[in-house]
N, C-alpha and C positions, 0 to 999 in steps of 0.2 A: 896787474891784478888777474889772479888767475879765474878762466870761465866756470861759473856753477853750472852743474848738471840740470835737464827738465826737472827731475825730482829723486826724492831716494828717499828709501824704506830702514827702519828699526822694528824689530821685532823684540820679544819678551815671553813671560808665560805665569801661570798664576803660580799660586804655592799652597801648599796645606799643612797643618802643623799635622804630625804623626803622632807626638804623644810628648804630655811635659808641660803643656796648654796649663796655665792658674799656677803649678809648681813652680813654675820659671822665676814669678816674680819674688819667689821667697827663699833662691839661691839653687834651686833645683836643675837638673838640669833639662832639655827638651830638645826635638827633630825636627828638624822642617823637609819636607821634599818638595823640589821643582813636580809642577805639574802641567803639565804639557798638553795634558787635554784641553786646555783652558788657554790660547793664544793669544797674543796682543800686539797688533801691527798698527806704526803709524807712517804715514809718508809723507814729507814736504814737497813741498813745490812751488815756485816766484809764480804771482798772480800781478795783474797792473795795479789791480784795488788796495787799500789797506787790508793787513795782514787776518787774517780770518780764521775759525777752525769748524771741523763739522765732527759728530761725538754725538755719541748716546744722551749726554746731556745739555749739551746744547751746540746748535748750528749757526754762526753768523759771524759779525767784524771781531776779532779780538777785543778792541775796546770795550764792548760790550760783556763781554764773557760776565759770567755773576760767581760769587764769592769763589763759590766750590772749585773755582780753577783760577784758582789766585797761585795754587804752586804751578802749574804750566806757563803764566806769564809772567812768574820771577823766571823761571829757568830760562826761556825765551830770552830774558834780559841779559840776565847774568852771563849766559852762553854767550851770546851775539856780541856784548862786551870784551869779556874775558879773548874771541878769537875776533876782535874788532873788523864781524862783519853785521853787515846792513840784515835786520830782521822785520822791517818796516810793511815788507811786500811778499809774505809767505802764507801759502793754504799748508795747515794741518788738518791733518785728516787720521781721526783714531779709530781702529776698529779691533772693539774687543768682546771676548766670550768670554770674561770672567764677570759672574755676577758682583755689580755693588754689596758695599756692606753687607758682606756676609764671610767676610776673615779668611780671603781667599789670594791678599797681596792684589788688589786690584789698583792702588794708588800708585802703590812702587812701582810695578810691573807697565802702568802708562809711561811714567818717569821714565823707567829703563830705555821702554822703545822710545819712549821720544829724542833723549838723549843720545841713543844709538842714530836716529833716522838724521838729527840734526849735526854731529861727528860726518856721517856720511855725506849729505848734503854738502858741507863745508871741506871735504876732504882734509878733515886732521883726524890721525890717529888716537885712538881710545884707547887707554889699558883699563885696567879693572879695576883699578884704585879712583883713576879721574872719575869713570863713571859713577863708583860706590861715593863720590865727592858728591857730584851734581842729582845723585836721586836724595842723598842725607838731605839737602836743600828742600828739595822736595818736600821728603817724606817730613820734616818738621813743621814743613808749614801746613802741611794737610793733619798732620798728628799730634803734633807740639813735642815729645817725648818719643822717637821712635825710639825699637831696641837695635836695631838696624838688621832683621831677621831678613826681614820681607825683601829691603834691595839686593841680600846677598842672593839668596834663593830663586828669586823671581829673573835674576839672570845669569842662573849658574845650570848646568847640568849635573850637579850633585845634591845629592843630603847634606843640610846642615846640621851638627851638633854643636850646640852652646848653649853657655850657662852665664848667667848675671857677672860682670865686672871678671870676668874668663877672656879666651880667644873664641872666635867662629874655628870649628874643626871642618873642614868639608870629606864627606864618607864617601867611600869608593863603592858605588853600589853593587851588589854580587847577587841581586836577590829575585828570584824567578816567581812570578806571580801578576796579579793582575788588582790595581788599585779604584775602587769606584768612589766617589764622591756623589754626592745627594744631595740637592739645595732641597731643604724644610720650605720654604716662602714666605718665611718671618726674616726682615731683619734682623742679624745678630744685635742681643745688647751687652756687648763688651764691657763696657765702662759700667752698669748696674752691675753686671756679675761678679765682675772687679771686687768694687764695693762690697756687694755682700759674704766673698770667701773673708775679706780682712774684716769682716763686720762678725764672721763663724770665729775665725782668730782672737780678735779680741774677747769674745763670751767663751769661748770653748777652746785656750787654746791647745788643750793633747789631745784633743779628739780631731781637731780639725789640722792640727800640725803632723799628727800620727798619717792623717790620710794622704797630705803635700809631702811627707817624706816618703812614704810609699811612691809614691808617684813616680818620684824619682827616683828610687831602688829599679820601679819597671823601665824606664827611660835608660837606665841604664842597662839592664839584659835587655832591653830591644835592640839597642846599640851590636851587643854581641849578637843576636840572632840574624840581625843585617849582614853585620862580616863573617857571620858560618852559614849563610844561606838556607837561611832555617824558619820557611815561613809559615808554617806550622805553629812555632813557638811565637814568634811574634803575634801571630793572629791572639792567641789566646792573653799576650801581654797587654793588645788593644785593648780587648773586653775587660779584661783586670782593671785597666785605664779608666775604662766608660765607667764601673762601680763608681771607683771615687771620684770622680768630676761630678755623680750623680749625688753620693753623698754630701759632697760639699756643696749642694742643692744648685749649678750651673749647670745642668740639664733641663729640657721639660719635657711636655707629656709627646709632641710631636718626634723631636729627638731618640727619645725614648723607642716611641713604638717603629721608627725606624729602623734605630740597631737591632731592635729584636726581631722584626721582618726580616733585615739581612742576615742574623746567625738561623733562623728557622730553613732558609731559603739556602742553606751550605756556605755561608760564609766562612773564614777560617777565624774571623774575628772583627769587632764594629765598636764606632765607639763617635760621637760626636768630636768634631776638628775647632780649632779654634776659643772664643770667646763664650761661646754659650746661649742656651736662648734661645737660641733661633741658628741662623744661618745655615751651614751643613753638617752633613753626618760622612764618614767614609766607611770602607768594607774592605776587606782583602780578602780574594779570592785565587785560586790553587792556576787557574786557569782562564781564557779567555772566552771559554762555553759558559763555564760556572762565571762567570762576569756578569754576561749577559743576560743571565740568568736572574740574576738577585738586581740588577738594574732594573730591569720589567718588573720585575716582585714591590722592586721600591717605588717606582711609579705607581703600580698600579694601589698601592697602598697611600699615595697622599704626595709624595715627591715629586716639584713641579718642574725638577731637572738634574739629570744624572750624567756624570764623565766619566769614562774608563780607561786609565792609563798605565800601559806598559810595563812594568819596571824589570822585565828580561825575559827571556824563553821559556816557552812553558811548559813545564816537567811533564802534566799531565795532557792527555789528548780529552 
């Protein structure tokens, strides 16, 4: 039997949907980008005690864990199983900067790294199919229903595009600019907003189907402005974005007055991410001055935390 290591690490990172949010589920199609300002690292390591975890939400014996990490101790099982080793006598230990509920891939993105850290641990090789296996696991039991957006993204270094009952495309990113994210301080509420765009469908539906195929007329020249490096046009396809998620009333007034802080403040374009309601907002800016810029702006307007990430060299100084 070969010797385990003191311990070893899995890392991950959040994700943000770019555009396509609400359309996706009515065949449209939508973006996701890995977001990297939002990291998530967990490390194992043999303890003599029974097996334990320490986490933002909660610190102690495994056994004890309460509901909320019910898919960390399938996976634990399943894994230890499946590579018939002993997981009786391990510290996890999670440590992440993606905020809870607020549609940022924070469930998938522990999965990822924990599945990474525990691959590592046990020294067997991971491809990206097994992994996309053991976060599915995961993300079902924490979701019931995933689309499986969040495990692709949340451990990839590309964009995702896909569309309902489609493949995942992953996009080769060319696009020089600078990406802010903005938590509002509301839990997102996903599952309501849900409800009430098929609740506009049902009463309204050309007025409310006219704006989800828009949506995705934009989703798709985003797509092209991504591969002609044209963040320009993209920005202003976000705000086109923002209209209709606004119109199909998944915006509110916090959301709101934050895209409009960030386009007042030089954004190139803003638009609420995700589920709706609450959660975050993001911005895209030309540069990483002007980032920093509209980040302060959106704090100092109500924002109880902001991320700014990369997505290539920056044209302007």
């Amino acid at each position: 039997m070969k010797t385990l290591p003191e311990q070893a690490t899995g890392t991950a990172h959040g994700k943000i949907i770019l555009i396509g949010e609400h359309a996706v589920v009515y065949g449209e199609p939508a973006i996701a980008f890995p977001f990297k300002a939002t990291p998530v690292e967990v490390t194992i390591r043999q303890i003599e005690t029974a097996a334990a975890i320490s986490s933002s939400y909660y610190s102690g014996p495994l056994k004890d864990a309460p509901v909320s990490l019910t898919n960390i101790t399938t996976l634990l099982q399943t894994i230890g199983d499946d590579l018939s080793q002993p997981t009786g006598h391990l510290s996890i230990t999670v440590t992440s900067r993606i905020p809870a509920e607020r549609g940022m891939g924070s469930s998938a993105a522990v999965a990822t790294a924990f599945v990474r850290a525990l691959f590592n641990y046990f020294n067997v090789p991971l491809d990206p199919d097994r992994l996309l296996y053991y976060v599915d696991i995961s993300e079902k039991i924490a979701h019931g229903n995933p689309s499986g957006i969040d495990a692709r993204v949340t451990s990839s270094d590309s964009p995702v595009f896909y569309q309902k009952g489609s493949m995942f495309e992953s996009l080769s990113i060319n696009l020089t600019g600078h990406l802010i994210a903005a938590d509002t301080g509301i839990k997102g509420q996903t599952g309501q907003a849900v409800a009430d765009v098929a609740e506009e469908v049902a009463h309204h539906p050309e007025q409310a189907m006219a704006l989800i195929r828009n949506m995705g007329v934009l989703t798709l020249q985003a797509k092209e402005a991504i591969a002609h490096n044209d963040p320009e046009r993209l920005g202003k396809l976000l705000t086109q974005a923002h209209s209709s998620l606004k119109q199909l009333s998944v915006s509110n007034t916090k959301l709101d007055h934050l895209v409009e802080t960030a386009l007042r403040s030089g954004a190139l374009g803003a638009k609420l991410t995700g589920g709706g309601r609450g959660g975050c907002m993001i911005a895209l800016a030309e540069s990483e001055k002007k980032a920093e810029v509209i980040a302060e702006k959106l704090m100092e307007q109500g924002a109880v935390n902001t991320w700014i990430h990369a997505l290539g060299e920056d044209k302007h100084e």
